[in-house]
C-alpha distance (Angstrom), angle and dihedral (degrees) to the residues before:
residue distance angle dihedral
X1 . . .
X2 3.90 . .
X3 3.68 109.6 .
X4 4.24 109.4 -101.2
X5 3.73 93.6 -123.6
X6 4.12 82.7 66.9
X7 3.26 102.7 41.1
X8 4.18 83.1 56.4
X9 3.77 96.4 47.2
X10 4.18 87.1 52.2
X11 3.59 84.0 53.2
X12 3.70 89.9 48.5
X13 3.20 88.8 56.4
X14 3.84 95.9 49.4
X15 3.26 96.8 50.9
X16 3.39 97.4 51.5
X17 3.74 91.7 57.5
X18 3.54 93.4 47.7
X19 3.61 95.4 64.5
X20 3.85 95.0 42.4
X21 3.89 77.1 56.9
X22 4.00 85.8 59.0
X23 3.33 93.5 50.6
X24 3.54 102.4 50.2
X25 4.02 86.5 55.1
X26 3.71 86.1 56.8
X27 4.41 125.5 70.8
X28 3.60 103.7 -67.4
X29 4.22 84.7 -122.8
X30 3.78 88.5 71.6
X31 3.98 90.5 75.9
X32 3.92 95.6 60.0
X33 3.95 97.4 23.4
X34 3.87 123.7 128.3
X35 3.41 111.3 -110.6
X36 3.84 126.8 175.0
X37 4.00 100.5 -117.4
X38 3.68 147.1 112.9
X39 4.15 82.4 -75.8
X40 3.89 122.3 31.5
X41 3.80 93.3 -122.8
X42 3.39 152.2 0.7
X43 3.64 99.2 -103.8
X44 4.18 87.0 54.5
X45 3.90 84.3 57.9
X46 4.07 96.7 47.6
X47 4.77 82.4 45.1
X48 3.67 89.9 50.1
X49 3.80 94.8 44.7
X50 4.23 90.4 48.8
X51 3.61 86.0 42.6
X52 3.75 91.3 64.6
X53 3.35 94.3 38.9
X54 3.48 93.9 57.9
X55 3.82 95.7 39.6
X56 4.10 90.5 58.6
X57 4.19 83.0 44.8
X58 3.31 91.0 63.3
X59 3.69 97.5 40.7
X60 3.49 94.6 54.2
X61 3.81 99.6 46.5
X62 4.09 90.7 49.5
X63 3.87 120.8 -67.0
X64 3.45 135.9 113.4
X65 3.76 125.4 -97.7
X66 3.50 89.2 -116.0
X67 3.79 102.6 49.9
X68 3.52 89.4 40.7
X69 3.56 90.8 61.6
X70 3.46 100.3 46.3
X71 3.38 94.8 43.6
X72 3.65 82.8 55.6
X73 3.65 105.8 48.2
X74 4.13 88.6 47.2
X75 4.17 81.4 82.5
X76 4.04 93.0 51.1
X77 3.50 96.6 99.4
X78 4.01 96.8 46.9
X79 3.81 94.8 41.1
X80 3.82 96.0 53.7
X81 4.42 88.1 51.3
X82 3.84 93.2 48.0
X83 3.19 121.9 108.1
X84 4.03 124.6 -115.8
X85 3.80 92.4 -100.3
X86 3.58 97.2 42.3
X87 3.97 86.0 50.1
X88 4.06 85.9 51.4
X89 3.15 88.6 59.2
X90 3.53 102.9 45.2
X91 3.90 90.1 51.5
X92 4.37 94.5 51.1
X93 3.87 85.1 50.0
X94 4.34 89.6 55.7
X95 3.78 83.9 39.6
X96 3.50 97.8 51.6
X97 4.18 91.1 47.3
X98 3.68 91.0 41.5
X99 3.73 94.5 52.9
X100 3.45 93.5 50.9
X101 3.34 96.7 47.0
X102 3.71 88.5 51.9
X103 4.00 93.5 48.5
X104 4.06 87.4 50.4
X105 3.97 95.7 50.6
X106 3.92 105.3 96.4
X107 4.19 88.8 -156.0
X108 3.54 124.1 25.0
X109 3.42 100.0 178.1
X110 4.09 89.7 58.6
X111 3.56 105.7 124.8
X112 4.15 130.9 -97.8
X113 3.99 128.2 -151.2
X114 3.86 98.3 -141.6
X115 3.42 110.5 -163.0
X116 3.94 106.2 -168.1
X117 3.77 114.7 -171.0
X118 4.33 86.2 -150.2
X119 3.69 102.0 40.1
X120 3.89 107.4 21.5
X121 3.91 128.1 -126.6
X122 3.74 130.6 -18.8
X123 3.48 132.7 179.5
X124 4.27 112.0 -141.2
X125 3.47 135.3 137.3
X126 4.27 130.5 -130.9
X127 3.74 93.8 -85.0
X128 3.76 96.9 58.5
X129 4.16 84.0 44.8
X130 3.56 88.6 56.3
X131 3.65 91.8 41.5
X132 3.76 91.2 50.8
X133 3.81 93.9 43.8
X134 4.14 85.1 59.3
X135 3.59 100.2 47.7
X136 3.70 97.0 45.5
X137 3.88 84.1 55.0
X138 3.16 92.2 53.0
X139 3.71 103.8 52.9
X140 3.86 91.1 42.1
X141 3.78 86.2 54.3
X142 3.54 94.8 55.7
X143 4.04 77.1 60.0
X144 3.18 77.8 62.9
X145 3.85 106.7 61.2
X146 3.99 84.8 39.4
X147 3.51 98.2 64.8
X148 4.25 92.9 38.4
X149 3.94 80.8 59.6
X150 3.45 100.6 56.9
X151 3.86 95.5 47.4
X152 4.20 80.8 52.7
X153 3.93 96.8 -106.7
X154 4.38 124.6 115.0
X155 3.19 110.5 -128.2
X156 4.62 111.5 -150.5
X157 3.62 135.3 -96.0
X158 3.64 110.5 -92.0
X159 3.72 102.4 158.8
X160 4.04 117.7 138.1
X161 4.04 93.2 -114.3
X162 3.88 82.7 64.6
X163 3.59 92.9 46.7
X164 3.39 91.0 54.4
X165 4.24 93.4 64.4
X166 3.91 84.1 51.8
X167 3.78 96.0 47.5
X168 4.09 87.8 61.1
C-alpha cells in the first residue's frame, strides 16, 4: 500500500493542475490582476505556494531552513511576473524532482532536525513534510477560489475526496 503522505503529495500535485486548468479557461489578465485580498493577485498566490514547495525540497534533500528559504525567496520576483504556463511548467519540473526524490528515499518517515530561523527547532520526518507541503496548498488554493469570486468567475473542485475518484 503506498504510504498516505504520497498518496497526498500526488494529490497536491493534482490539484494544483486542476486549478491552473481553471485559469487558463478564464481571460489571461485574471493571473496577474489586482485583486483586493490577503495577496495582490493570483499569480502571488501560485509564487508563494512554489516557494514553499521548494523551501521544504530543499530541506528534505539536505539544506538548512535558512538557506532553503533564501534560496527560495531569491525567485519571488520572477515567479509572481510569469505567466500561467511558464508557472506550469515550473511546478511539473519541482514535481518531477520531488517525486523522485521521494521514490529514492528508503524511509520517509525517518526523522528531520528543522531548524527554522522564525519559529525555532522541530523534530519531523519526510512524511509530515509532504503532508505539510499538501495542506498548505490546499488552504492557499482556497485563496484561490476567493479571489476568482470576487472578480465574478468559479473557480473548480479540487478537494482530496475528488481526487480520490481520479486516482482509481
Amino acid at each position: 500500500m503506498k504510504h498516505p503522505a504520497l498518496k497526498m503529495y500526488d494529490y497536491h500535485i493534482w490539484a494544483n493542475e486542476v486549478i491552473m486548468d481553471r485559469l487558463k479557461e478564464l481571460p489571461e489578465d485574471i493571473f496577474h490582476k489586482e485583486i483586493q485580498s490577503g495577496f495582490s493577485s493570483v499569480s502571488e498566490v501560485f509564487a508563494h505556494i512554489y516557494i514553499t514547495d521548494n523551501t521544504w525540497f530543499e530541506v528534505v534533500t539536505g539544506k538548512s531552513m535558512e538557506q532553503a528559504m533564501i534560496s527560495s525567496n531569491e525567485q519571488r520576483e520572477q515567479l509572481i511576473r510569469k505567466n500561467l504556463d511558464e508557472m506550469k511548467e515550473i511546478y511539473q519540473g519541482l514535481s518531477e524532482k520531488f517525486k523522485t526524490f521521494i521514490n529514492n528515499e528508503e524511509d520517509i518517515d525517518k526523522l528531520l532536525l528543522v531548524d527554522n530561523p522564525y519559529a525555532g527547532k522541530l523534530e519531523t520526518s519526510i512524511s509530515e513534510t509532504i503532508l505539510h507541503i499538501a495542506t498548505h496548498g490546499a488552504y492557499h488554493r482556497g485563496n484561490i477560489a476567493t479571489m476568482l469570486r470576487q472578480v465574478g468567475h468559479t473557480s473548480v473542485m479540487q478537494d482530496y475526496g475528488l481526487y480520490l475518484y481520479h486516482a482509481k
